[in-house]
C-alpha positions as CSV (number, residue, x, y, z in Angstrom):
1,X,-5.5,-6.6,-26.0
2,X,-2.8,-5.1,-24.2
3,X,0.5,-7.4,-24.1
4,X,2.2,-8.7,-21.1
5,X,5.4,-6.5,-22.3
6,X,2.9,-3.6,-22.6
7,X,1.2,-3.9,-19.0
8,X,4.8,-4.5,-17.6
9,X,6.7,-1.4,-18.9
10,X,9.1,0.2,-16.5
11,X,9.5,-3.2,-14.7
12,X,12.3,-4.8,-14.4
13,X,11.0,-8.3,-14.4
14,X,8.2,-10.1,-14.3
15,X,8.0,-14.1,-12.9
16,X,5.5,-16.6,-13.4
17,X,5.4,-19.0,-10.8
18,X,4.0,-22.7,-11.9
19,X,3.5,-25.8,-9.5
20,X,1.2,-27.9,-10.8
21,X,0.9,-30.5,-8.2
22,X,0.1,-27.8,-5.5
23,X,-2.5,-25.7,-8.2
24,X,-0.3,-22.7,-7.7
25,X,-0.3,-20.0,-10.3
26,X,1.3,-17.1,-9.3
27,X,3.0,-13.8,-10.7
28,X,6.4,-11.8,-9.1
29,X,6.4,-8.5,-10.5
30,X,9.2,-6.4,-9.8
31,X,8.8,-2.6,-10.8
32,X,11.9,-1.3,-9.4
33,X,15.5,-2.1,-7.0
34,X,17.3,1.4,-7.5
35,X,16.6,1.9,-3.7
36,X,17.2,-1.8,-2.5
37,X,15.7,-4.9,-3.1
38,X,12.0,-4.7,-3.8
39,X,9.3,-5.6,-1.3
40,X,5.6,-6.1,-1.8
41,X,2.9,-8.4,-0.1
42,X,1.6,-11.3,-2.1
43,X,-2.3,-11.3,-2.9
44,X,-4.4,-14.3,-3.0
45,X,-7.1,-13.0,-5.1
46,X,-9.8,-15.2,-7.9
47,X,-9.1,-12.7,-11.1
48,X,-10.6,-12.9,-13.7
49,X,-7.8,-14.0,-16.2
50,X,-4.0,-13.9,-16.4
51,X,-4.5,-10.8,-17.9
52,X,-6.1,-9.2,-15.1
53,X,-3.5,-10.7,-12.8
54,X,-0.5,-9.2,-14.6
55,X,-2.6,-5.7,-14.9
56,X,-2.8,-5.9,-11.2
57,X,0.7,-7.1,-10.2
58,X,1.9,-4.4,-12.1
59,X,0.1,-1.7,-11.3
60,X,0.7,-2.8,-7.2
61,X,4.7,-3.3,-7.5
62,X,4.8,0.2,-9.2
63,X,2.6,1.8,-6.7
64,X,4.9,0.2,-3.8
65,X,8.3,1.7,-5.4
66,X,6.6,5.1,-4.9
67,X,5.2,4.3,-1.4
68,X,9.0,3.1,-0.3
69,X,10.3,6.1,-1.5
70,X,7.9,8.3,-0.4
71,X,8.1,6.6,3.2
72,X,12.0,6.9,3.0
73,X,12.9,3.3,3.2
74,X,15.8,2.0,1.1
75,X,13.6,-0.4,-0.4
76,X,12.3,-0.9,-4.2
77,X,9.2,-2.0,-4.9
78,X,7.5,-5.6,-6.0
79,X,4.4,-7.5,-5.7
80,X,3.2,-10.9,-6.0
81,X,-0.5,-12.4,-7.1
82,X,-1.3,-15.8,-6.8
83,X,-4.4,-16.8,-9.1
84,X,-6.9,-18.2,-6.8
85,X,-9.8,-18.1,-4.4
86,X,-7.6,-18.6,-1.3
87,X,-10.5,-20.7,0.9
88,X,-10.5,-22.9,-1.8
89,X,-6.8,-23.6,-3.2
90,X,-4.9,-22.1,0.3
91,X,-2.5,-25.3,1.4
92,X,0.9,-25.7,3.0
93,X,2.2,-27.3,-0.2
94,X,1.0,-24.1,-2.1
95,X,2.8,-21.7,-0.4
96,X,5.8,-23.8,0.6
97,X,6.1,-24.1,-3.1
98,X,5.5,-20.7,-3.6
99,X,8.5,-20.2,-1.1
100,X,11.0,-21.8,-3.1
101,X,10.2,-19.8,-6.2
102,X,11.1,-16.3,-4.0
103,X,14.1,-18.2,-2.9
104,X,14.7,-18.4,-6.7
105,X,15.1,-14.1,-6.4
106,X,18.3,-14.3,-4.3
107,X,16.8,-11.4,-2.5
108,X,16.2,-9.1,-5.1
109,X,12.0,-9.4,-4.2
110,X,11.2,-9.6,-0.4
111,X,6.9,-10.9,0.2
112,X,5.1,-10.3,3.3
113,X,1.2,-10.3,3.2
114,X,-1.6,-8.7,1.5
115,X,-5.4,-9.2,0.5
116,X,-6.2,-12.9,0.7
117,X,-2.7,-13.9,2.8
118,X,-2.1,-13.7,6.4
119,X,1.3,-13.7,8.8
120,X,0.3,-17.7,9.1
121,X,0.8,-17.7,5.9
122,X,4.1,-16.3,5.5
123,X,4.9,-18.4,8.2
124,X,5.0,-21.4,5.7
125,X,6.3,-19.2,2.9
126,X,9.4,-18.7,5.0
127,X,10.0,-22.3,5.6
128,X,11.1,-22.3,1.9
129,X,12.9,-18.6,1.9
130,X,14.7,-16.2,3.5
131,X,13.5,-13.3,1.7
132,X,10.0,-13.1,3.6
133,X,8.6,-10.6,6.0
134,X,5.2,-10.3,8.2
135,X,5.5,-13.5,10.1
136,X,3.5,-14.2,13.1
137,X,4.9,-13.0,16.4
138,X,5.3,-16.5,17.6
139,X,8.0,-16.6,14.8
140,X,9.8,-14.0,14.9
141,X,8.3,-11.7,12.9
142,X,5.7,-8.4,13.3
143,X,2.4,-9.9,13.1
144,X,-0.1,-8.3,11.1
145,X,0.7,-4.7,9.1
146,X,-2.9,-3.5,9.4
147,X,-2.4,-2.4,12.3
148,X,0.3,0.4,11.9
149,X,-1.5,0.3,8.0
150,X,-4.7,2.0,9.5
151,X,-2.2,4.4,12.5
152,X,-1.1,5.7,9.0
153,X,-3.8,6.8,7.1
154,X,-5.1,8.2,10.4
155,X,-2.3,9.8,10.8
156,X,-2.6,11.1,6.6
157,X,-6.1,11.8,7.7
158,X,-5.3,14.1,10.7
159,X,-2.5,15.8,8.3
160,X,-5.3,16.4,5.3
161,X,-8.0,17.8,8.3
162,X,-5.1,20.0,9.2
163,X,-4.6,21.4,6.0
164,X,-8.6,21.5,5.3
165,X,-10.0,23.4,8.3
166,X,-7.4,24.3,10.8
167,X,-7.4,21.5,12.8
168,X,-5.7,17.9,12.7
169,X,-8.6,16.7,15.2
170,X,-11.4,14.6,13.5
171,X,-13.6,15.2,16.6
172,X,-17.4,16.4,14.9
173,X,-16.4,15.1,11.5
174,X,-18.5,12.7,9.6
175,X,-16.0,10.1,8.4
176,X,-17.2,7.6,5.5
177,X,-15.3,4.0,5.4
178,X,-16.1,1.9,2.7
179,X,-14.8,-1.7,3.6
180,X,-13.8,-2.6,6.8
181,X,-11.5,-5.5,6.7
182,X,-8.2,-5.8,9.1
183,X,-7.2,-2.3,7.8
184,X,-10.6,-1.0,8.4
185,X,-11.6,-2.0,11.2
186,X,-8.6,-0.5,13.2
187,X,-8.9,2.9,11.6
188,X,-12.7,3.0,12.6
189,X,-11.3,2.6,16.3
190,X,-8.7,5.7,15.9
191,X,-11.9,7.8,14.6
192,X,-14.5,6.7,17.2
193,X,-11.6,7.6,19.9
194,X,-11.0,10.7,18.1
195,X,-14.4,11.9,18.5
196,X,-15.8,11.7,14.8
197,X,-18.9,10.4,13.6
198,X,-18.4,7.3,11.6
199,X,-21.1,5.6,8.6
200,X,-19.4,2.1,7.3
201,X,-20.4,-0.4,4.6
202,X,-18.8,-3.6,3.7
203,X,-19.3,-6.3,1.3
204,X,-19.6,-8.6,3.9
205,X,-22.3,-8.1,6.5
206,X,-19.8,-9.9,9.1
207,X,-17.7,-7.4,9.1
208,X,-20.1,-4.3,9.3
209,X,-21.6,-7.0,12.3
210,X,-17.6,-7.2,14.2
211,X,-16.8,-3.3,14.0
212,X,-21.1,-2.1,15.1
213,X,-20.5,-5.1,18.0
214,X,-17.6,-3.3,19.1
215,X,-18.6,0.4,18.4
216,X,-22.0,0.9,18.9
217,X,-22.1,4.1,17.8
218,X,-21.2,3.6,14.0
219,X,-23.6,3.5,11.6
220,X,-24.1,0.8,8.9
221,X,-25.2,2.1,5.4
222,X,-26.5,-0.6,2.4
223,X,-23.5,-0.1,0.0
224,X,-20.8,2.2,-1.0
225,X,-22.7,4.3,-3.5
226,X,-25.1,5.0,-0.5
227,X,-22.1,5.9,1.5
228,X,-20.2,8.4,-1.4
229,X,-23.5,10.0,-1.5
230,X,-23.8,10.7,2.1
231,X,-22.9,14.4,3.3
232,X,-19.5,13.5,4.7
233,X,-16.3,15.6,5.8
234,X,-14.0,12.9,5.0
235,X,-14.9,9.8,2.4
236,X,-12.3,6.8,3.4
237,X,-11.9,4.3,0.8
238,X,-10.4,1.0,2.0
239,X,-11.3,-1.9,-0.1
240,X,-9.9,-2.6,-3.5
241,X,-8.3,-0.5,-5.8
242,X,-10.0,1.8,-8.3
243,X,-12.7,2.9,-6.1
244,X,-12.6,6.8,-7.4
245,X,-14.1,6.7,-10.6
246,X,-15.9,9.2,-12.6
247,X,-19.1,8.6,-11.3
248,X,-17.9,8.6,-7.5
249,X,-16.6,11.9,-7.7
250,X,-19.3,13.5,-9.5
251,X,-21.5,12.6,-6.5
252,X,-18.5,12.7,-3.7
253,X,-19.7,15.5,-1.0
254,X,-16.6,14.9,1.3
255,X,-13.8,17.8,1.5
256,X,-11.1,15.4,1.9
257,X,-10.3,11.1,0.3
258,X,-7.7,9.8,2.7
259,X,-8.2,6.3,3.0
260,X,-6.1,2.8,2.6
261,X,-6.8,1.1,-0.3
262,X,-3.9,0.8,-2.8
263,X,-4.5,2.7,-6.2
264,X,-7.7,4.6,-5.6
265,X,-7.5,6.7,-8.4
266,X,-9.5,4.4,-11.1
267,X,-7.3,6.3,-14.0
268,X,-5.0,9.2,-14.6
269,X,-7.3,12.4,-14.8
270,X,-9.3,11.6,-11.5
271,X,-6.8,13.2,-9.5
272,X,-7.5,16.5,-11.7
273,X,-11.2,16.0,-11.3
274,X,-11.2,16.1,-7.4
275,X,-9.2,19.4,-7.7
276,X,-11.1,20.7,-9.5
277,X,-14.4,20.2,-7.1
278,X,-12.6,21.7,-4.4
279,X,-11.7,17.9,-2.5
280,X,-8.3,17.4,-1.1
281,X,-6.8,14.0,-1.9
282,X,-4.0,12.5,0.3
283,X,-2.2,10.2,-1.9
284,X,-3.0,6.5,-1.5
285,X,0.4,5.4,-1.5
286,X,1.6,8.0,1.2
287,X,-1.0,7.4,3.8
288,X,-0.9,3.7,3.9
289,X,2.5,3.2,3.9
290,X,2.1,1.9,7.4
291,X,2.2,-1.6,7.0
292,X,5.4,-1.5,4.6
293,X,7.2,0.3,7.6
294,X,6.0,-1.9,10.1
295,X,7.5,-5.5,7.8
296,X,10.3,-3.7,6.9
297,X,11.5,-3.3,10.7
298,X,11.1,-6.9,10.4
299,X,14.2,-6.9,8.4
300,X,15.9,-5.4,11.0
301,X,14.5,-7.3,14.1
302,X,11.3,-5.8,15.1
303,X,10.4,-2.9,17.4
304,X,6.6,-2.0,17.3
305,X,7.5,1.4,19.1
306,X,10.3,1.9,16.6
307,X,8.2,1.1,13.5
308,X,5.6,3.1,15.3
309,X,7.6,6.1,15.6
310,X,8.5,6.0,12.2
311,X,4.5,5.8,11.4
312,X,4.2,9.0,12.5
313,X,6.3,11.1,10.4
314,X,3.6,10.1,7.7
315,X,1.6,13.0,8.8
316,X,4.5,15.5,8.3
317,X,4.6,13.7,4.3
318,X,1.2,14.2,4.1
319,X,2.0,18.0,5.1
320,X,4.7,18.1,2.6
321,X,2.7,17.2,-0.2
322,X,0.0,19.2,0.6
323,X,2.0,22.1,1.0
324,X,4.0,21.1,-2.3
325,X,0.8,21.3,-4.7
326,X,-0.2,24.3,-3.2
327,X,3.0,25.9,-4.2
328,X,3.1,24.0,-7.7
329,X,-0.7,24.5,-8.4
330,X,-0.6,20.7,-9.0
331,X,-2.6,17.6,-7.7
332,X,-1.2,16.6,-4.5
333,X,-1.2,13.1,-6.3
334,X,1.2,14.7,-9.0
335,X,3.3,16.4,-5.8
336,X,3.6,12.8,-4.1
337,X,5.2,11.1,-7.3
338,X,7.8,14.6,-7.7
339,X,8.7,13.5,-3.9
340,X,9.6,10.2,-4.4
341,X,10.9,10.6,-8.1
342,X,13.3,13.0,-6.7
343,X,14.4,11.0,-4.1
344,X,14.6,7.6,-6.4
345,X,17.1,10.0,-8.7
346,X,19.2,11.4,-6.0
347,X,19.8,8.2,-4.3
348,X,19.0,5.7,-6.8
349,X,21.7,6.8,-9.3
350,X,24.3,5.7,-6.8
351,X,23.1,1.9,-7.4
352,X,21.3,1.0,-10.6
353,X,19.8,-2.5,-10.6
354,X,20.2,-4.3,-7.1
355,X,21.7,-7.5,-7.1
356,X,22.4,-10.1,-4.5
357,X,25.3,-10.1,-2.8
């Protein structure tokens, strides 16, 4: 089996997180701070095993030093995992001791939300820290990321149309989404406004139940596979990771994958293999970088239109890359990490390791 060292190369540290009155078990991984402290949301997921915690912390914080970079924050990138089913072991002593072990970072890792945590959350998190971002409103914070998230890949979406047929308008498209969570959910709303035609599926029948309530017009299909096989324009994965494997894109009709989940591609080589069939991949970690804009201005005192505004210029990334593995007869998933690479080198160089002040 693959060591912790091993699933943590390129990382600059790794902390496990123990309170054993509380039941918490958590992981900090931080991937990289040569663009500023690192800042990733925390996930409140049941894994498997340790080992498929650490796999997935690891694989997150990297993905988020890219998406900063890409998104042109001075911000490195991190993750936390706390080991888990959150309806069962979610309590304020968890996560206030969870708190004091970011403290513990001076800075170096900021948390905000992610799968299984909410602003509420972090809330309680920040009565132990500083370093903590996504709050509710009522304290001071943004409020919940999905909702510039999903303005991003829309915006992602509207660049990859653009560069597909002509047009950035998703009016007469068939769109596929596959999950439709907080992230979800709002991006079905920019597509039904937009004038598309919209097929959904979820896991959870409530939540295929919240978005048909609300848009009547959607259709529901029976599960994802039914979905990937369904003659779409655009296929809009935004559940968990990994959801473009072999099998997906032998079957995947759509001409473009722009959707929100983190880490899509279920291993290196997939990227190729959509090329190759002719379907045009916005990078994961460009399109939804939304929701790391939107608690970043948090650190700054938050603006919605400002964060918003800033939101936007995902489309002209989305361009860029586009346009970049045109010109390098590349994957635009290979373009996206030469983008941020390049920028991590030119600007990263001029601090090393960040370290509290």
């Amino acid at each position: 089996m693959t060591t912790f060292f091993e699933l943590a190369a390129e990382h600059e540290q790794l902390t496990w997180c123990i309170d054993e009155a509380t039941g918490l078990r958590a992981v900090i991984a931080i991937h990289s701070t040569a663009l500023g402290p690192a800042l990733g949301g925390t996930r409140f997921f049941p894994y498997a095993d340790e080992h498929a915690a650490v796999a997935d912390v690891c694989e997150l914080s990297r993905g988020m030093t890219y998406k900063a970079a890409l998104a042109g924050l001075d911000l490195g990138g991190g993750k936390a995992v706390i080991l888990g089913n959150p309806r069962e072991l979610r309590s304020e002593g968890l996560l206030r001791a969870y708190g004091r072990f970011v403290e513990s970072l001076g800075g170096r890792y900021y948390t905000a939300c992610d799968v299984g945590t909410t602003s509420a959350d972090m809330d309680l998190v920040g009565r132990e820290t500083r370093f903590v971002t996504g709050r509710t409103r009522a304290a001071g914070g943004c409020g919940d990321s999905s909702v510039l998230t999903a303005y991003g890949v829309f915006q992602g979406m509207r660049a990859a149309a653009e560069a597909t047929w002509g047009d950035p308008s998703l009016s007469g498209r068939t769109v596929g989404v596959a999950g439709v969570g907080k992230v979800g959910s709002h991006l079905v709303r920019h597509l039904v406004e937009d004038g598309a035609r919209v097929l959904i599926t979820d896991v959870a029948a409530a939540a295929t139940a919240a978005v048909v309530a609300e848009h009547p017009e959607v259709e529901v299909l029976e599960s994802t596979d039914a979905l990937v096989a369904a003659p779409l324009d655009v296929y809009a994965p935004c559940a968990l990771g990994h959801a473009l494997t072999d099998e997906v894109v032998e079957v995947l009709g759509a001409r473009v994958v722009c959707g929100a989940a983190n880490n899509q591609l279920a291993h290196p080589g997939i990227d190729k293999q959509l090329h190759d069939r002719g379907i045009r991949y916005a990078p994961d970690f460009c399109v939804n970088a939304g929701g790391l804009i939107q608690v970043a201005d948090e650190l700054r005192g938050f603006s919605f239109d400002r964060a918003r505004q800033r939101v936007d210029d995902i489309f002209t990334t989305t361009h860029r890359i586009l346009a970049l593995a045109e010109e390098e007869h590349t994957t635009p998933a290979r373009a996206a990490d030469l983008l941020a690479e390049e920028r991590m080198r030119t600007v990263g160089r001029l601090r090393g390791i960040w370290l509290p002040s």
